[in-house]
C-alpha positions, 0 to 999 in steps of 0.5 A: 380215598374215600369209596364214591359208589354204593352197591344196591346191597349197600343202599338197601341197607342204609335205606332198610329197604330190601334189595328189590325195592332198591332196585325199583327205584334205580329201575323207575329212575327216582333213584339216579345209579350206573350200570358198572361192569360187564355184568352191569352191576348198578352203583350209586353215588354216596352224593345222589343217596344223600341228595335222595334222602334230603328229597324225601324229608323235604317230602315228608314235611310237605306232606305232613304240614299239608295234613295239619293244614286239612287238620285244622280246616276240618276241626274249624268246620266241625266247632263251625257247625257245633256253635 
């Protein structure tokens, strides 16, 4: 059977992040995880980082198709004012 969770050790690595920005956004809450154990240790579901990181490429391409959009915005009021 297939592991379900992730450690937050884990998560950082498949983020390249370090371990305390992947417990910031556990801590914050734009990371959905669990508190397992009598220690609490968090776990993350494989299916919520997925989700996560397909968020974050959304994101990504709204951010950057909103740049190419001032982009151009700018560009065509800069040959407005040169022509």
């Amino acid at each position: 059977m297939a592991a379900r969770f992730m450690t937050l050790a884990d998560v950082a690595e498949t983020l390249q992040v370090s371990a305390v920005q992947a417990y910031a956004l556990v801590r914050s809450g734009e990371l959905p995880a669990i508190k397992v154990g009598g220690r609490g240790q968090w776990r993350v579901e494989i299916s919520v980082l997925e989700d996560y990181i397909q968020g974050k490429y959304a994101e990504t391409r709204a951010l950057v198709a909103s740049q190419s959009e001032l982009e151009g915005a700018q560009e065509a009021r800069s040959s407005a004012l040169r022509g």
